[in-house]
N, C-alpha and C positions, 0 to 999 in steps of 0.2 A: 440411438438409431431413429433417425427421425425422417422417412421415405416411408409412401404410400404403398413404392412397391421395391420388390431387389430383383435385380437382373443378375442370373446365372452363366456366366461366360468362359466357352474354353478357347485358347490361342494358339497357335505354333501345332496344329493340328498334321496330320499324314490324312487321314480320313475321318468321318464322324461312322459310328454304326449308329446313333439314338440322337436324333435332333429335338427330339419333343417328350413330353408324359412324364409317367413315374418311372422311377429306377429302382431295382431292391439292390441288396448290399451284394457284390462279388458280379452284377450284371457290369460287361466291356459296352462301355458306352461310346471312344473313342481309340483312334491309335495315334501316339504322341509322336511329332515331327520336326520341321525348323521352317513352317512356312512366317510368313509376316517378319518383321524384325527381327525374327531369331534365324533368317535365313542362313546357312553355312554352320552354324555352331557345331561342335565336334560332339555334344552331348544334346540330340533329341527330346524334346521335354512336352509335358502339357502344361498348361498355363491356366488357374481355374480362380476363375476371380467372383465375388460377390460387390454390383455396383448400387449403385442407388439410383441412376439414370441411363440410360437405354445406348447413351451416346455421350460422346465428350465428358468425360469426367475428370477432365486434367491428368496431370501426370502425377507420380508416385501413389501415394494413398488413399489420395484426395478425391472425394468420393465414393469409397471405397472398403470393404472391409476384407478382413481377413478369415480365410473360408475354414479353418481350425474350429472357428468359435460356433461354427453351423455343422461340423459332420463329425462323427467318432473314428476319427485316425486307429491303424490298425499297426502293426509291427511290421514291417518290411521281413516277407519269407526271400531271400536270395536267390532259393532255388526255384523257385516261381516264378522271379524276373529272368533269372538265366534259361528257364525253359523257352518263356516268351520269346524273348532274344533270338534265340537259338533258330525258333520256329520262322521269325519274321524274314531271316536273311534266307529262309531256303524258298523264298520267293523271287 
């Protein structure tokens, strides 16, 4: 890892709630959408990259790391996403 600094980036966004600071664990910082390239997709997603440069980083990996190796992944509760879910479309 050889960059001065790493840029935190989310993609395919619906809206941000926390564009800046710190976050603790279980804080909603966004809600996951199909904006950018992911336009139309049948499955809404967030996109959360760690770059090494602020802009152009070429495509695939390249410049780039994989954000697993920076956060403690948790189990996927089901019922937590189907709540979410549930709650979003009664918008």
């Amino acid at each position: 890892m050889d960059a001065d600094k790493f840029y935190l980036r989310y993609a395919h966004l619906k809206s941000a709630v926390k564009i800046s600071g710190e976050v603790d664990a279980g804080d909603t910082i966004c809600f996951s959408g199909d904006s950018g390239n992911a336009s139309g997709v049948p499955n809404p997603h967030l996109h959360f990259e760690i770059a090494m440069k602020p802009t152009k980083n070429g495509s695939g990996l390249t410049n780039r790391y994989n954000p697993a190796f920076f956060v403690r992944l948790k189990p996927i509760v089901q019922k937590i996403q189907d709540d979410v879910k549930k709650e979003r479309t009664k918008k």
